[in-house]
Jmol script that loads the backbone (N, CA, C; Angstrom):
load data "model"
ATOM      1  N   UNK A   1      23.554 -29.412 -10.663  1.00  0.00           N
ATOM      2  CA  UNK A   1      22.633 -28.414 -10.149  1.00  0.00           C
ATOM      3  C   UNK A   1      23.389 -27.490  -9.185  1.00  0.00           C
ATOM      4  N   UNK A   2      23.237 -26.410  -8.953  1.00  0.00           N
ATOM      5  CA  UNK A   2      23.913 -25.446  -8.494  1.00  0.00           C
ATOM      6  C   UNK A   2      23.341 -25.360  -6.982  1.00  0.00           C
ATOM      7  N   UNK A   3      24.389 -25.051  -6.179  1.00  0.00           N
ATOM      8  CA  UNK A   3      23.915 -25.438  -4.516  1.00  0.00           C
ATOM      9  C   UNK A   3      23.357 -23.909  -3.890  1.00  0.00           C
ATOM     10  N   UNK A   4      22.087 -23.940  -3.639  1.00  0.00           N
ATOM     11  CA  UNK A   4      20.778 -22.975  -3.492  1.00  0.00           C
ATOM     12  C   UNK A   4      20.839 -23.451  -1.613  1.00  0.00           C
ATOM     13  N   UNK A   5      21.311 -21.673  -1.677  1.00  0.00           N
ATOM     14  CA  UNK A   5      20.627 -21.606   0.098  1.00  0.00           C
ATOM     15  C   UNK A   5      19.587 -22.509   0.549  1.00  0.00           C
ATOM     16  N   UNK A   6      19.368 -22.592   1.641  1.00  0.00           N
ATOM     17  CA  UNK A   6      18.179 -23.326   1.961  1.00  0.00           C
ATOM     18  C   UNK A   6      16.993 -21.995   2.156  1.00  0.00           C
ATOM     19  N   UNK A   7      17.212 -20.631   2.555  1.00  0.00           N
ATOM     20  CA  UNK A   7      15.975 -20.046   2.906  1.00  0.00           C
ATOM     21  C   UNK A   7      16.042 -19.299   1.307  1.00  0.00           C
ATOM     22  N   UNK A   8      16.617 -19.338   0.644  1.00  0.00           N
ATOM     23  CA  UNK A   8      16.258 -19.605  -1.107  1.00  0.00           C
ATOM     24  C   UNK A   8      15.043 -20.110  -1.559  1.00  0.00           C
ATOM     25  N   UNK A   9      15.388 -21.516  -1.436  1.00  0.00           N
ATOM     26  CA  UNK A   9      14.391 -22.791  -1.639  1.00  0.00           C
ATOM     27  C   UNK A   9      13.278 -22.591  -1.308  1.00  0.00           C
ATOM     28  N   UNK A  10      13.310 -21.896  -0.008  1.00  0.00           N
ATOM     29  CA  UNK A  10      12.228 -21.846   1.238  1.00  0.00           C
ATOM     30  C   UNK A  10      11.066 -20.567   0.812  1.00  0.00           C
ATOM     31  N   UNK A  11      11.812 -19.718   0.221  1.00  0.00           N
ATOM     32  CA  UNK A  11      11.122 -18.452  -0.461  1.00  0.00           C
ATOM     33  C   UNK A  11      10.753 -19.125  -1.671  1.00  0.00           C
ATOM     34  N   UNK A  12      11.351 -19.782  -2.913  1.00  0.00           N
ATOM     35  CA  UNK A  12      10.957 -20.194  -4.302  1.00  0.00           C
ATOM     36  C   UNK A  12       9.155 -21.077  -3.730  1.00  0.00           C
ATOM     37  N   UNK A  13       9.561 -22.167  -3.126  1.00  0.00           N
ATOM     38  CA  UNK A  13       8.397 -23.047  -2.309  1.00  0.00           C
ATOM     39  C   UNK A  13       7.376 -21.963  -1.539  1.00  0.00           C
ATOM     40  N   UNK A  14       7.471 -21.227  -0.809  1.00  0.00           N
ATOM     41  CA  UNK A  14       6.468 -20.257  -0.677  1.00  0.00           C
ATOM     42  C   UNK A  14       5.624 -19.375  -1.690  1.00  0.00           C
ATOM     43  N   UNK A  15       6.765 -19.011  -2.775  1.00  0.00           N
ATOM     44  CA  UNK A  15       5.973 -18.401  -4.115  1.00  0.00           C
ATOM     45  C   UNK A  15       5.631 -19.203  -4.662  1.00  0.00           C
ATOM     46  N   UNK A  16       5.995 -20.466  -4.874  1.00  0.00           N
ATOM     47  CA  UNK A  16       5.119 -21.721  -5.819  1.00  0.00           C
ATOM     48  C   UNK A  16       3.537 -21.732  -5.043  1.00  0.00           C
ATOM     49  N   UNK A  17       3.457 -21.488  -3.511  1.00  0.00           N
ATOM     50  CA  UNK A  17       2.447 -21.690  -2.884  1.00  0.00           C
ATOM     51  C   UNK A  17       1.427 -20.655  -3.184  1.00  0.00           C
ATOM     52  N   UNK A  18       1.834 -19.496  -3.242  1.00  0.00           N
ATOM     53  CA  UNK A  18       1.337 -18.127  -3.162  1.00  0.00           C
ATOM     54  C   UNK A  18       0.477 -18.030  -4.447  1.00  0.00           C
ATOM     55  N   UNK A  19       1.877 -18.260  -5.590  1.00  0.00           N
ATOM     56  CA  UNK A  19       0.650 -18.454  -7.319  1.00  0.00           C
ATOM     57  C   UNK A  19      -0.493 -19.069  -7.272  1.00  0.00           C
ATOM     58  N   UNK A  20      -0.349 -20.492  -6.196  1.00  0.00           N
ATOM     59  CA  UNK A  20      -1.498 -21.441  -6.262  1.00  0.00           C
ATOM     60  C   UNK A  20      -3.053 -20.757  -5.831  1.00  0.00           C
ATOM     61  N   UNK A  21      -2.553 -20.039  -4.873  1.00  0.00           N
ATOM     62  CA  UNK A  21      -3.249 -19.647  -4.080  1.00  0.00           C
ATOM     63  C   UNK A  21      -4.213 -18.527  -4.628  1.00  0.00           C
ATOM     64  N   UNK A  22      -3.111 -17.342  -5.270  1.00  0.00           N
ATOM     65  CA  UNK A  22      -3.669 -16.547  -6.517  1.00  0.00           C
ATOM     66  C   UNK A  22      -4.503 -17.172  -7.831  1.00  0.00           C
ATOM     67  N   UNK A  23      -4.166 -18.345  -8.283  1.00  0.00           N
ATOM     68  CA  UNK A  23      -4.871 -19.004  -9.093  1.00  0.00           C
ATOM     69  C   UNK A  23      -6.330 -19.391  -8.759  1.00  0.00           C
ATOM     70  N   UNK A  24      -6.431 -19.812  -7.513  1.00  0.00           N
ATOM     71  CA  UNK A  24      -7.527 -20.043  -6.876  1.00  0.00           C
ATOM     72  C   UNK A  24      -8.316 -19.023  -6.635  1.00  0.00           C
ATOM     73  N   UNK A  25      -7.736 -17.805  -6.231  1.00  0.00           N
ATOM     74  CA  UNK A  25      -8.554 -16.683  -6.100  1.00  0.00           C
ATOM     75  C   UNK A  25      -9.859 -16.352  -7.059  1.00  0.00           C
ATOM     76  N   UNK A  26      -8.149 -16.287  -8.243  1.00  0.00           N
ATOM     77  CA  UNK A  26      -8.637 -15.619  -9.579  1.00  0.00           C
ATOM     78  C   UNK A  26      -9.637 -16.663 -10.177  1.00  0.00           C
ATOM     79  N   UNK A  27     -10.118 -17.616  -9.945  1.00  0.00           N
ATOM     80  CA  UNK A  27     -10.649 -18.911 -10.732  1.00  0.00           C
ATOM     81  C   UNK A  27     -12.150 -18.629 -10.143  1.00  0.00           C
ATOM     82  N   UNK A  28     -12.351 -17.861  -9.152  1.00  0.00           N
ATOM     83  CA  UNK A  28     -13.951 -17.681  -8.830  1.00  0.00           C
ATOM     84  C   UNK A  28     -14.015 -16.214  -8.857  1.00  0.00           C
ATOM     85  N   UNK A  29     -13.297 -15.461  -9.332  1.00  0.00           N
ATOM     86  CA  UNK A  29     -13.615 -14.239  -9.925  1.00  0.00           C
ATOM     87  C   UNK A  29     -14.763 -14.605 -10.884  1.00  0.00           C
ATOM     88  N   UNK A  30     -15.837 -14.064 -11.308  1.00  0.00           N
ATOM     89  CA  UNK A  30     -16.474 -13.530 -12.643  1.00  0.00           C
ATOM     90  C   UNK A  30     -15.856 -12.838 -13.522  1.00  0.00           C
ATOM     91  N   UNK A  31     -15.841 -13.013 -14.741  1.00  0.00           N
ATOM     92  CA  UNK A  31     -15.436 -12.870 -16.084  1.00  0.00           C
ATOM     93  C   UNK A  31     -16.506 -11.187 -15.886  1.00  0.00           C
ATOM     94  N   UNK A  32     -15.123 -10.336 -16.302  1.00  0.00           N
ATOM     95  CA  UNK A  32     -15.673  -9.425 -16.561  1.00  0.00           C
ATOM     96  C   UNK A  32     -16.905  -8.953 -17.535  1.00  0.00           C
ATOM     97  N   UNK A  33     -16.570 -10.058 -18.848  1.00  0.00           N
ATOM     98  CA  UNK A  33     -17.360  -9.836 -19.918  1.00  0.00           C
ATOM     99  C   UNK A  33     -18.639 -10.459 -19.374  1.00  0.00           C
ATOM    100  N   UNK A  34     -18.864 -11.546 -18.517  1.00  0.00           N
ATOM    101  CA  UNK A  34     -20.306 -11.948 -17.840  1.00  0.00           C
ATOM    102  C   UNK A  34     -20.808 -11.164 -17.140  1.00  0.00           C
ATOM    103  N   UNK A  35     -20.060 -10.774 -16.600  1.00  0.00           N
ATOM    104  CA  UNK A  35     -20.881  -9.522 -15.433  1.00  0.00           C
ATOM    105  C   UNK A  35     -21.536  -8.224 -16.486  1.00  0.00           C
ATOM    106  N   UNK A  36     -20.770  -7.833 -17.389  1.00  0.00           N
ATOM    107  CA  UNK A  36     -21.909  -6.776 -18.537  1.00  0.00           C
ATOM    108  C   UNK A  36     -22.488  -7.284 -19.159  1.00  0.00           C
ATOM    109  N   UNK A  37     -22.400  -8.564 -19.746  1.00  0.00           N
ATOM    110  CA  UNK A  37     -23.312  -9.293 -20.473  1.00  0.00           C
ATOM    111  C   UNK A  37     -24.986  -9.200 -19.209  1.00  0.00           C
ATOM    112  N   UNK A  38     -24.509  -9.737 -17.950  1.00  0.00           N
ATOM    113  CA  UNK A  38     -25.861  -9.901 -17.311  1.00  0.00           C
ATOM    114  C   UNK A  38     -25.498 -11.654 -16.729  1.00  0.00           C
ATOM    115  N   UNK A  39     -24.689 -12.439 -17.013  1.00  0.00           N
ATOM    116  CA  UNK A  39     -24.526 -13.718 -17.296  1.00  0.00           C
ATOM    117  C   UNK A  39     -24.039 -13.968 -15.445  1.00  0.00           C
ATOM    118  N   UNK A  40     -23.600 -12.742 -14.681  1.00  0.00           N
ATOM    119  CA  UNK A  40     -22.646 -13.205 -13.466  1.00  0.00           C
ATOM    120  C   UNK A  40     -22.991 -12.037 -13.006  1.00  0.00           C
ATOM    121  N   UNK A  41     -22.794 -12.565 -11.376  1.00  0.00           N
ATOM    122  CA  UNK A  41     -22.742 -11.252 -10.114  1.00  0.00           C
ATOM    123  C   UNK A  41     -21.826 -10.389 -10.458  1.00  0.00           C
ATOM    124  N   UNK A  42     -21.001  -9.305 -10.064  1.00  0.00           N
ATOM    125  CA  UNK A  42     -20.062  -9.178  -9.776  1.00  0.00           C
ATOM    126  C   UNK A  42     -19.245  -9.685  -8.684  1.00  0.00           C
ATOM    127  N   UNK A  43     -18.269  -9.376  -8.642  1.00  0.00           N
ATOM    128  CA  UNK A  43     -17.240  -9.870  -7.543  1.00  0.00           C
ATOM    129  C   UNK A  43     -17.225  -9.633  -6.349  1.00  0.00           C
ATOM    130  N   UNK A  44     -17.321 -10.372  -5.221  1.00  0.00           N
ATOM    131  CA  UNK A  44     -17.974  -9.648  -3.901  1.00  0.00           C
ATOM    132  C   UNK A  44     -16.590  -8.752  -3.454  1.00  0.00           C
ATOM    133  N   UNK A  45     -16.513  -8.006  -2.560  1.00  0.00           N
ATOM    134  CA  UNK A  45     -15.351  -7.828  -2.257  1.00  0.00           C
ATOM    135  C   UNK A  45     -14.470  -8.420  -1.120  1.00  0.00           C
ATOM    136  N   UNK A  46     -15.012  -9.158  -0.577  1.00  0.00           N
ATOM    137  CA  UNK A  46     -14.139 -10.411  -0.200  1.00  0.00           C
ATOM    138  C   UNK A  46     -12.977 -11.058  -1.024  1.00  0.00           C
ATOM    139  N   UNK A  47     -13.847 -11.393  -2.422  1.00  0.00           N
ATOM    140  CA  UNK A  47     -13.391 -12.088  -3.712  1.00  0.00           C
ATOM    141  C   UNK A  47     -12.099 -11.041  -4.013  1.00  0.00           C
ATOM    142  N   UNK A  48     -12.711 -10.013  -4.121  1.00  0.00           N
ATOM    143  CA  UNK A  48     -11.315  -8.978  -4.639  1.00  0.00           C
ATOM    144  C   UNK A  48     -10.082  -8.830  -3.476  1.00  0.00           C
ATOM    145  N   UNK A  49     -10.714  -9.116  -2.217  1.00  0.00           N
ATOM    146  CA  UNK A  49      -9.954  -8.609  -1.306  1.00  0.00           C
ATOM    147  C   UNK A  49      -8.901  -9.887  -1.556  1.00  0.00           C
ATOM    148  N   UNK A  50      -9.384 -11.285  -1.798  1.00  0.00           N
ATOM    149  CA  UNK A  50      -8.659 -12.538  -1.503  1.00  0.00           C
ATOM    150  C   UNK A  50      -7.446 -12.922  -2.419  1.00  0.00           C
ATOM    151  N   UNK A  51      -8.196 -12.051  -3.996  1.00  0.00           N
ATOM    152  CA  UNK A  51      -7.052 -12.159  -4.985  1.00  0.00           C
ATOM    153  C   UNK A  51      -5.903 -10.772  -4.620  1.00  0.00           C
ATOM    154  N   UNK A  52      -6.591  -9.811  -4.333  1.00  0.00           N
ATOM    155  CA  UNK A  52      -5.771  -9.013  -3.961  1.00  0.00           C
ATOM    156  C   UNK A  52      -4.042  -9.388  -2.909  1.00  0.00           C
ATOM    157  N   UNK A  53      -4.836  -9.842  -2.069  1.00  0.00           N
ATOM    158  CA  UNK A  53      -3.846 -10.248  -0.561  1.00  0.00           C
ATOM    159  C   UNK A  53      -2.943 -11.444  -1.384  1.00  0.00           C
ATOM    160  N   UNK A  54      -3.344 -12.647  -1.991  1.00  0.00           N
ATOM    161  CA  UNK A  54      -2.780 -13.334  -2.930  1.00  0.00           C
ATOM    162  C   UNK A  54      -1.704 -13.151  -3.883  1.00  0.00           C
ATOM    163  N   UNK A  55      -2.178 -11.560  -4.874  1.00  0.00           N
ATOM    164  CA  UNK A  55      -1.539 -10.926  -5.474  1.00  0.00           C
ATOM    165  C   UNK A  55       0.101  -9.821  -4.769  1.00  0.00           C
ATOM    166  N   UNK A  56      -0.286  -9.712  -3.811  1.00  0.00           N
ATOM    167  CA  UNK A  56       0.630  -8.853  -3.021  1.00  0.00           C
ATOM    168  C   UNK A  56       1.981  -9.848  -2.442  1.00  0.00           C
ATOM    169  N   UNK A  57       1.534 -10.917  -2.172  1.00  0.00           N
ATOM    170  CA  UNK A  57       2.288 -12.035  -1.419  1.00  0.00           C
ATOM    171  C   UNK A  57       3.010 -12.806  -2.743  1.00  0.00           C
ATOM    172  N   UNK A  58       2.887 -12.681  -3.924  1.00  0.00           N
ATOM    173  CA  UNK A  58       3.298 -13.082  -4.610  1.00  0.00           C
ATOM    174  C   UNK A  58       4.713 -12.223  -5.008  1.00  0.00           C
ATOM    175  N   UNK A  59       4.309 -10.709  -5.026  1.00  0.00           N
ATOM    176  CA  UNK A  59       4.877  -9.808  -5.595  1.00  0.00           C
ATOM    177  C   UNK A  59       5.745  -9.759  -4.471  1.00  0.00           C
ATOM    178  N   UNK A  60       5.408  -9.717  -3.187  1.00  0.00           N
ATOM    179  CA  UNK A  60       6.607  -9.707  -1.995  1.00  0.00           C
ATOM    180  C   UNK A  60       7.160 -10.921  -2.298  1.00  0.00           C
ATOM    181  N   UNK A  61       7.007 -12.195  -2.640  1.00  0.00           N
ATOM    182  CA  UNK A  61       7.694 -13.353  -2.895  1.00  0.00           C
ATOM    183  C   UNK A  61       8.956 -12.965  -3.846  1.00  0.00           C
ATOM    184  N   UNK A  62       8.391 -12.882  -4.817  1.00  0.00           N
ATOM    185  CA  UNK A  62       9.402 -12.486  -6.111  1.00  0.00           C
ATOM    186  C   UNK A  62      10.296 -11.414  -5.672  1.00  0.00           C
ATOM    187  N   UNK A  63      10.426  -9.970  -4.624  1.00  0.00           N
ATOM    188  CA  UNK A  63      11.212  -9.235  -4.455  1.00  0.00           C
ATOM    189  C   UNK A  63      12.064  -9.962  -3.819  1.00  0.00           C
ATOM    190  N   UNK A  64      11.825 -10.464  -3.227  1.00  0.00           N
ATOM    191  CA  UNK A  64      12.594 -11.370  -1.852  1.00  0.00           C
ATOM    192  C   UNK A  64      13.253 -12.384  -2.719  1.00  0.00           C
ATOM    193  N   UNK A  65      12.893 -12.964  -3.490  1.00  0.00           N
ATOM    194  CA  UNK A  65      13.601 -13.955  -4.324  1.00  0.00           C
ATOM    195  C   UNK A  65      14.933 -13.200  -5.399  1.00  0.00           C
ATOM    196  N   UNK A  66      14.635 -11.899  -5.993  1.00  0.00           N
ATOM    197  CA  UNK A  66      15.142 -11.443  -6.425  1.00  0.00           C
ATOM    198  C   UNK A  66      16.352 -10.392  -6.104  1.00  0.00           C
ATOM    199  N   UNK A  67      16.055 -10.249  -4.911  1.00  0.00           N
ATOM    200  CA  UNK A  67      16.789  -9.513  -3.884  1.00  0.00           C
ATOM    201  C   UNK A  67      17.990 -10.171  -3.131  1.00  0.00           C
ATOM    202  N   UNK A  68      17.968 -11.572  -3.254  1.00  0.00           N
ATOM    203  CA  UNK A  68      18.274 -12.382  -1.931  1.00  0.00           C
ATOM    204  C   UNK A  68      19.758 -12.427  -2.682  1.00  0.00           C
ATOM    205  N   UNK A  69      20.567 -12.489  -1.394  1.00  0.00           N
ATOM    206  CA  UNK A  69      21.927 -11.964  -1.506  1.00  0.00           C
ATOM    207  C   UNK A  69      23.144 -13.306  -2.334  1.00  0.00           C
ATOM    208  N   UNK A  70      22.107 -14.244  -2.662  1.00  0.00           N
ATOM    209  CA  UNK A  70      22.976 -15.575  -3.103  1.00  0.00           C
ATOM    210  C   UNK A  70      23.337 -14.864  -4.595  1.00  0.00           C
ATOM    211  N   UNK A  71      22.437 -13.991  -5.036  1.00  0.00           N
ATOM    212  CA  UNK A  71      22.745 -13.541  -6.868  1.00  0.00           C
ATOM    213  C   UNK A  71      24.190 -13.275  -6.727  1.00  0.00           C
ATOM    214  N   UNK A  72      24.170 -12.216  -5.561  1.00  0.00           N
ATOM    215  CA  UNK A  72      25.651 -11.877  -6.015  1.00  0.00           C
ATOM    216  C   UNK A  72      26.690 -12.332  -5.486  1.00  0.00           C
ATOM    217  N   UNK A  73      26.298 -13.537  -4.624  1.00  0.00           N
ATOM    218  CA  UNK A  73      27.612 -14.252  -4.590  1.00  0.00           C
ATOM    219  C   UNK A  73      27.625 -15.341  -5.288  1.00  0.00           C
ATOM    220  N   UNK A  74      26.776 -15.750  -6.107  1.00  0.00           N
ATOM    221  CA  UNK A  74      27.234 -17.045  -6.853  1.00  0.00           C
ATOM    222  C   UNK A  74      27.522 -16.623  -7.926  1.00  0.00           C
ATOM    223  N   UNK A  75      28.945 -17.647  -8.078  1.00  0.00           N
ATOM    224  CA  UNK A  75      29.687 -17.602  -9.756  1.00  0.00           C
ATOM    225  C   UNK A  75      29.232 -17.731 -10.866  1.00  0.00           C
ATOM    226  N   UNK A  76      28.006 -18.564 -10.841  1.00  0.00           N
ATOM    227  CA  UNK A  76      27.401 -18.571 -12.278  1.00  0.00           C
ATOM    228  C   UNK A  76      25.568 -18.692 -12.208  1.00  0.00           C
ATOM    229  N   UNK A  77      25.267 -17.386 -12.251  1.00  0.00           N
ATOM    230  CA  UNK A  77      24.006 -16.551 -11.705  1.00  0.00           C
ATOM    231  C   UNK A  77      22.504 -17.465 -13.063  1.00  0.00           C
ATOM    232  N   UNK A  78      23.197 -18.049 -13.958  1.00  0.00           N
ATOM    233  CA  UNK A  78      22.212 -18.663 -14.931  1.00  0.00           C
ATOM    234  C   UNK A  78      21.823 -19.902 -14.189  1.00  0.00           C
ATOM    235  N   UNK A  79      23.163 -20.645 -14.328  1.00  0.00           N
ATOM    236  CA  UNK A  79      22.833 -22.100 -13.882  1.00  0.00           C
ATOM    237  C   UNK A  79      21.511 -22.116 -11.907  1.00  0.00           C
ATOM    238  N   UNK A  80      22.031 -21.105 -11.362  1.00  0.00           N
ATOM    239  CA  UNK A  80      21.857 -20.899 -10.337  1.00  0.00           C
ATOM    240  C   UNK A  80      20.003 -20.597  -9.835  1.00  0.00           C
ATOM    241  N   UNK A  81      20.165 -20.188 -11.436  1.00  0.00           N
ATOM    242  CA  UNK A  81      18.644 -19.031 -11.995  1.00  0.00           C
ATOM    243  C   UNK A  81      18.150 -20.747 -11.997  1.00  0.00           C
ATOM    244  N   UNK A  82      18.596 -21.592 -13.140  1.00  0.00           N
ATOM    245  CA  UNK A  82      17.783 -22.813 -13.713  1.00  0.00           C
ATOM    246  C   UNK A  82      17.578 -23.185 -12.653  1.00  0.00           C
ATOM    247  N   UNK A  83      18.157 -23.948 -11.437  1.00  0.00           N
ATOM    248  CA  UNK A  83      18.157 -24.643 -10.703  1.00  0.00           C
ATOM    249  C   UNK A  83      16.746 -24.606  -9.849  1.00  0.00           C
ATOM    250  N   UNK A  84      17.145 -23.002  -9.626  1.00  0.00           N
ATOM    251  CA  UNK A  84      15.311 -22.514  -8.749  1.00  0.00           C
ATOM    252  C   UNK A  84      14.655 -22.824  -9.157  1.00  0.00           C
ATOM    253  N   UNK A  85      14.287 -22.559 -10.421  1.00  0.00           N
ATOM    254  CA  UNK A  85      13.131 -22.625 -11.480  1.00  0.00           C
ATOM    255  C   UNK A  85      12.972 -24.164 -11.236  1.00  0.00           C
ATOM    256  N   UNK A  86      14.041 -25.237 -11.490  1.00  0.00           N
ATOM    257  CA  UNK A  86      13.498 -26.505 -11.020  1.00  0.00           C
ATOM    258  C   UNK A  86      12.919 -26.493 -10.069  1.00  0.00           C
ATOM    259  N   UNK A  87      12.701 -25.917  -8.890  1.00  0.00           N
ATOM    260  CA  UNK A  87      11.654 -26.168  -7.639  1.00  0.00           C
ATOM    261  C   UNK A  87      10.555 -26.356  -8.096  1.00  0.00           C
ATOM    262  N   UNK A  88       9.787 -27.143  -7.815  1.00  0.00           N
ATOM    263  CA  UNK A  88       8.478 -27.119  -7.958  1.00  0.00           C
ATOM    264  C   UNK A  88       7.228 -27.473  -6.845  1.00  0.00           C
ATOM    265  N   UNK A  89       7.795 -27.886  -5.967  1.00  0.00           N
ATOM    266  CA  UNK A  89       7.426 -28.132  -4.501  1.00  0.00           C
ATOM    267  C   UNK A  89       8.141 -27.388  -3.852  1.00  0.00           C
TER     268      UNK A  89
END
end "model"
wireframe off; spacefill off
backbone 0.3
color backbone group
């Protein structure tokens, strides 16, 4: 396994957190198609505001992950790639 900064790790584990978090958002959204059907409220905007803020923190996650200065100093940028991707906590 390829040896990953620690505030690497620390960003991958924050975006693992962030998706969760977005998942959760998005999981008490109403289905668009219920809400014209008649079947569901719409979405309060709290609800939008929560996936929103969710959604943003994700996307700042991933720049920051993608940005972070280990790409271009490590020798072999795949293995380096797999390794993150193993994070899962």
């Amino acid at each position: 396994m390829a040896d990953l900064p620690d505030d690497l790790i620390q960003l991958r584990r924050d975006f693992l957190a962030a998706q969760g978090r977005l998942a959760a958002a998005g999981r008490v959204l109403p289905s668009h198609a219920a809400v014209v059907a008649g079947e569901a409220e719409p979405a309060t905007p709290e609800q939008h505001q929560a996936w929103q803020t969710a959604q943003a923190e994700c996307r700042r996650l991933a720049v920051a992950i993608q940005e972070h200065s280990h790409w271009e100093e490590t020798p072999d940028r795949k293995a380096a790639r797999t390794a993150l991707d193993a994070i899962q906590t």
